[in-house]
C-alpha positions in Angstrom: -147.2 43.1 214.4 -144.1 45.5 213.9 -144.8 48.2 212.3 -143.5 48.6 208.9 -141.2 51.8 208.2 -142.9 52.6 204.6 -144.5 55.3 204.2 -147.1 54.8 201.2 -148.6 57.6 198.6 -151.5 56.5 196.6 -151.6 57.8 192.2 -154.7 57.7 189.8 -154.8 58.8 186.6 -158.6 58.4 186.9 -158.6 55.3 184.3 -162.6 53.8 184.3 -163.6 56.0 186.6 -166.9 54.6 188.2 -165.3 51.4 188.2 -162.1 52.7 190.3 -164.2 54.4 192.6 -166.1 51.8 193.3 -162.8 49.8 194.2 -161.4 52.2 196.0 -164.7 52.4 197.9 -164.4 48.9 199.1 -161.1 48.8 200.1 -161.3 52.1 202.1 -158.4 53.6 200.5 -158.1 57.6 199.6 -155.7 58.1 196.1 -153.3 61.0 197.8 -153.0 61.9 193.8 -155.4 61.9 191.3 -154.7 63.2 188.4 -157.9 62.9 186.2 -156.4 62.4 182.9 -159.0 60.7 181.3 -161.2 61.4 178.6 -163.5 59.9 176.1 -162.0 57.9 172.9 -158.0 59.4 173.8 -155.2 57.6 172.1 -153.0 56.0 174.2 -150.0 58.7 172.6 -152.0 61.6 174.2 -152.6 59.3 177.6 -148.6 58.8 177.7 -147.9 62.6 177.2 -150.2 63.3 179.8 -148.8 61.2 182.4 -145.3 62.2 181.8 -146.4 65.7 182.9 -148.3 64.9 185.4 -146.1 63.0 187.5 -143.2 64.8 186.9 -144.9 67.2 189.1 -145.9 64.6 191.8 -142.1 63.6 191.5 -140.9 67.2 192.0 -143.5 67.4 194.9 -143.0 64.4 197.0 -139.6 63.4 196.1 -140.1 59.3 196.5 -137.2 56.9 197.2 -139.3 54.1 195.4 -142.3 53.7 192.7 -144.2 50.8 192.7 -146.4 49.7 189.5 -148.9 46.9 189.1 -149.8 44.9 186.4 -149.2 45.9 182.4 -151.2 49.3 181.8 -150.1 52.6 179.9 -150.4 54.0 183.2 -147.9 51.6 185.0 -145.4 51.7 181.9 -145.4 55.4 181.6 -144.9 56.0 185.6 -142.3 53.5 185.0 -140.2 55.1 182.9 -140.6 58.6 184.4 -139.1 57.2 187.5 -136.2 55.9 185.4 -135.8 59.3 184.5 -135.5 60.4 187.6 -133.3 57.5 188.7 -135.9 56.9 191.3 -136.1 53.0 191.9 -138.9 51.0 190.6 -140.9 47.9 191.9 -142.9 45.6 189.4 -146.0 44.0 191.1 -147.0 41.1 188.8 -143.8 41.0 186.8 -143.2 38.4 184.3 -146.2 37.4 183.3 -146.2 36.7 179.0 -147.5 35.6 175.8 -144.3 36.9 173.7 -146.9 37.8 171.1 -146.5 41.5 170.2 -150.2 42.1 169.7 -151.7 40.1 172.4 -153.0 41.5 174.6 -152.6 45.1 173.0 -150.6 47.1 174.2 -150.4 45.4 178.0 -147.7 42.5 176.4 -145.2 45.0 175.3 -146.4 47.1 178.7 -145.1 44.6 180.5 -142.1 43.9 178.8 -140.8 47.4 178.9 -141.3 47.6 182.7 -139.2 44.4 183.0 -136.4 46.5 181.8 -136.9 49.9 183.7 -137.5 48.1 187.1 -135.3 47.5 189.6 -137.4 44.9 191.4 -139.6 42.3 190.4 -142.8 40.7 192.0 -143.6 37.5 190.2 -147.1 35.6 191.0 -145.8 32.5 190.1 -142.7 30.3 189.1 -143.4 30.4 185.5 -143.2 33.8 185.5 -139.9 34.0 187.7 -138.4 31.9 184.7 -139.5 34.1 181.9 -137.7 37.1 183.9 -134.4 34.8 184.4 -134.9 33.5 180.8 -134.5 37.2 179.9 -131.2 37.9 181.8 -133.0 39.8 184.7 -130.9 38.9 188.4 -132.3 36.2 190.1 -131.5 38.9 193.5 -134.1 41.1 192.1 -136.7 38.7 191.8 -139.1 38.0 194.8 -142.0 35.0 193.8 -144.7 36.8 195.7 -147.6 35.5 194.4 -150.3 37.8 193.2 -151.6 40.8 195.2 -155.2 39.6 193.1 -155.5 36.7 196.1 -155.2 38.9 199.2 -157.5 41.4 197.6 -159.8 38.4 197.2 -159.3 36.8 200.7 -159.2 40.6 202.3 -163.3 40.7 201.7 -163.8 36.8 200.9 -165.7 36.9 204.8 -167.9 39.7 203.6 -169.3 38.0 200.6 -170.4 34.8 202.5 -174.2 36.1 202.6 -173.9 38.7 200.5 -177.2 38.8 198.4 -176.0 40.2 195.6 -179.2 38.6 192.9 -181.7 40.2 194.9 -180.2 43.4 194.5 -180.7 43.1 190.7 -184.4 42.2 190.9 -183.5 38.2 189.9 -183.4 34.8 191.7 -180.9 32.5 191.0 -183.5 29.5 192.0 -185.4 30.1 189.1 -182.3 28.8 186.8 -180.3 25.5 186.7 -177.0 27.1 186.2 -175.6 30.4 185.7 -172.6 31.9 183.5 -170.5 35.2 184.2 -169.8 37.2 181.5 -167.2 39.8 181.1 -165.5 41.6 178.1 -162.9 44.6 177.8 -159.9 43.8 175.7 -159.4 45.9 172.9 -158.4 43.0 170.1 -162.2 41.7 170.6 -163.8 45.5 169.7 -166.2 45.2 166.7 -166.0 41.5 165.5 -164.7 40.2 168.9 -167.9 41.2 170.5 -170.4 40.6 168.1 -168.6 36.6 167.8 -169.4 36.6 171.6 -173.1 38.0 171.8 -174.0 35.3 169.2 -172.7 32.9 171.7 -174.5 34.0 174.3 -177.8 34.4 172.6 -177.6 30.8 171.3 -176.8 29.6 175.0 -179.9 31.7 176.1 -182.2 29.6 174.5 -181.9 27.5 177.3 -184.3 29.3 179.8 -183.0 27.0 182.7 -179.5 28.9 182.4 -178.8 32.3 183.6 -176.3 34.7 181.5 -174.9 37.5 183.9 -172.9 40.2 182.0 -171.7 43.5 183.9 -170.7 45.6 181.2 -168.2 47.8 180.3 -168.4 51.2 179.9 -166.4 51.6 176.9 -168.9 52.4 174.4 -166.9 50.3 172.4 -168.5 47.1 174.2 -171.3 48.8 175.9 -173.2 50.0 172.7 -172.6 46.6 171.1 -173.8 44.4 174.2 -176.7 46.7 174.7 -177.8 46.5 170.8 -177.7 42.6 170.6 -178.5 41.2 174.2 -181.3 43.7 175.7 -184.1 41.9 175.8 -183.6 38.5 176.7 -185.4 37.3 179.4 -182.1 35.1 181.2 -179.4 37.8 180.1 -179.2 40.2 182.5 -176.7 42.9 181.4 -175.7 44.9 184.7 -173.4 48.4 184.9 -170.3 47.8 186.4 -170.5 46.3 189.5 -168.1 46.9 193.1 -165.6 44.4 193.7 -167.4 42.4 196.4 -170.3 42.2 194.3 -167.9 41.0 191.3 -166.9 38.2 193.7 -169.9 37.1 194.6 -171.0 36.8 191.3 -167.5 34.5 190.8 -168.4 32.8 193.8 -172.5 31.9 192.5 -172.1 31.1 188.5 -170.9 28.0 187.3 -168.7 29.0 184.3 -167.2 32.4 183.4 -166.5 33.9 180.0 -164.3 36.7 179.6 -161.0 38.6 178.3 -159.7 39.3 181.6 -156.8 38.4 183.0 -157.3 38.9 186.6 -160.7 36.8 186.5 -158.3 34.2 185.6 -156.3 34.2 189.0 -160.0 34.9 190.6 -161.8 32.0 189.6 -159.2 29.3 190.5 -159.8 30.8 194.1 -163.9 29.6 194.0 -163.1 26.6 191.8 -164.4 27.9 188.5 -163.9 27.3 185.0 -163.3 30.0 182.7 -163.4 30.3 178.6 -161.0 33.0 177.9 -162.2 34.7 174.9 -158.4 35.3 173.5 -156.5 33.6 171.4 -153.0 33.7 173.8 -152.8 34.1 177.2 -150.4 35.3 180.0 -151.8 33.1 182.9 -150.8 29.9 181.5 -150.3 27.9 184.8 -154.5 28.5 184.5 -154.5 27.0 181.5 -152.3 23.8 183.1 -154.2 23.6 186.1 -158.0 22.7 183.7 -159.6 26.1 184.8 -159.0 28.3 181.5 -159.7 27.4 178.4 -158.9 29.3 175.2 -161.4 29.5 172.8 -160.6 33.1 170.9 -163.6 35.0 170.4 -165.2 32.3 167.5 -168.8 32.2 168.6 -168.7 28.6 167.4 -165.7 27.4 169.7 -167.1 29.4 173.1 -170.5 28.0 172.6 -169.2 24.3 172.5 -166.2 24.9 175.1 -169.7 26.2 177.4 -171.9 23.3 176.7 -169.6 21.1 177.6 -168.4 22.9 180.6 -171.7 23.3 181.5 -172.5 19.5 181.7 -169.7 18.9 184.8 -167.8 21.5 186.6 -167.6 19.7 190.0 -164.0 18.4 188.7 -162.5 21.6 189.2 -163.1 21.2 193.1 -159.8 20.2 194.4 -157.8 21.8 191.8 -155.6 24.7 194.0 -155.3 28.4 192.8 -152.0 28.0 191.0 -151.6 32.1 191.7 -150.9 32.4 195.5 -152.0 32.1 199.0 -153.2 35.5 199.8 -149.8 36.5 201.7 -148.3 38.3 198.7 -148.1 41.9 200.1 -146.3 40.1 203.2 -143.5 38.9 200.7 -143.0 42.3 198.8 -142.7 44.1 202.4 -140.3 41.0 203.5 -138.0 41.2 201.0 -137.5 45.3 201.1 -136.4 44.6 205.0 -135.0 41.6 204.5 -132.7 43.3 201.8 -132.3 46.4 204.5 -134.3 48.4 201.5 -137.2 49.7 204.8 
């Protein structure tokens, strides 16, 4: 393969930090920054002014010809607009994606938005979201349709996961139960009632002791203390601590059905044929939603236990639906188009 001209720094702020080291972990990959800005309950104001110090340093330090941001965080909106700043270029991985409701998911939708306008370049996953960004004015010349980086990540390990025995690990055995359900919460609009709609759901689905309830949880204490007050206990719920990203797969690859906020589990589960009740009232992955794999049930404990019944009765439809969020050749692209636009 030719090799590639870029040379690559790696930035953490330190966000969930278990979980990112556990990620990092499995990918092999050492942050060349990390700036360890987290800390317990912080408002998202004091996060911002954090960053823009931070990196403002990094900036002064390294001196980069381009920034590149994934996805819709505080971190990825902040770095943004510090590089803007610094009329340093910006790249957009996962650009476009939208629910146009202000609120939903909070604060990632306006996140995103706002990085639409500082970027310079723009990595869409999918077609949809190449027309939001034309439907917003944004040069077609600055749009590559990538894909999503969340497939190659997938297929980079998908080989390692093939006999992974992840159950055993956690003291349980899946042949002891008909079917089996992954559970994961984190969004911030399902704090408080959100969760407490959901562990009613779950606890009236456990009372069928051939099913199996998986639930890694959260750190926030936010969900943790609430998950760990109603579900402890139950002889088929098995609430986990945050688990590495190959064990998160094979989880994916195991259950029948998935419940969650997420957004990336919704580009993850297409990949192993999965349905998935998203526990939101909008979404952002809408070509999920087209394809039969996510359903939207908001977090009514009444709507997710019915959606899950049902599911549960037949999900060997979803088995020739394709992953309507890539190929795994993303990164490819997003190098591609730099050289191909004599950017490398």
């Amino acid at each position: 393969m030719k090799k590639r001209k870029m040379n690559v720094l790696i930035c953490v702020t330190g966000q969930h930090r278990e979980m990112m080291d556990q990620m990092l972990e499995t990918f092999s990959l050492q942050p060349d920054f990390d700036l360890q800005l987290m800390e317990p309950d912080q408002s998202l104001n004091t996060l911002s002014g954090k960053i823009f110090s931070e990196i403002d340093k990094i900036f002064d330090n390294v001196e980069p010809d381009l920034v590149m941001v994934q996805g819709d965080t505080t971190t990825a909106t902040i770095v943004a607009q510090a590089a803007f700043h610094r009329k340093i270029k910006v790249a957009h991985i996962e650009a476009g994606l939208r629910t146009y409701q202000r609120y939903s998911p909070f604060p990632e939708e306006i996140n995103r938005q706002l990085i639409t306008r500082l970027a310079n370049y723009h990595f869409t996953p999918t077609s949809k979201a190449t027309k939001n960004l034309v439907s917003e004015g944004i040069d077609q010349g600055s749009i590559c349709e990538s894909g999503n980086t969340v497939v190659d990540a997938l297929k980079l390990i998908e080989k390692k996961i093939q006999n992974f025995d992840f159950l055993s690990e956690f003291g349980f055995n899946l042949e002891k139960f008909r079917k089996m359900i992954l559970v994961t919460g984190h969004r911030r609009e399902n704090f408080g009632k959100g969760m407490q709609e959901l562990c009613h759901a779950l606890v009236e689905l456990a009372r069928d002791q051939n099913l199996l309830i998986v639930f890694p949880v959260h750190l926030n204490p936010n969900i943790k203390i609430v998950v760990e007050q109603r579900l402890r206990g139950y002889k088929n719920i098995k609430l986990l601590p945050p688990v590495k990203y190959d064990q998160m797969l094979a989880l994916l690859k195991r259950c029948d059905l998935v419940i969650s906020d997420s957004g990336g589990i919704q580009e993850e589960a297409p990949a192993f044929k999965k349905p998935v009740i998203v526990t939101r009232e909008f979404t952002e992955r809408h070509e999920a939603v087209e394809a039969g794999f996510s359903m939207l049930t908001g977090s009514d404990s009444m709507k997710i236990l019915q959606v899950a019944m049902k599911l549960l009765q037949n999900t060997a439809g979803f088995k020739n639906t394709p992953n309507p969020f890539g190929d795994g050749r993303a990164a490819m692209r997003i190098v591609d188009f730099f050289e191909k636009n004599k950017w490398l």
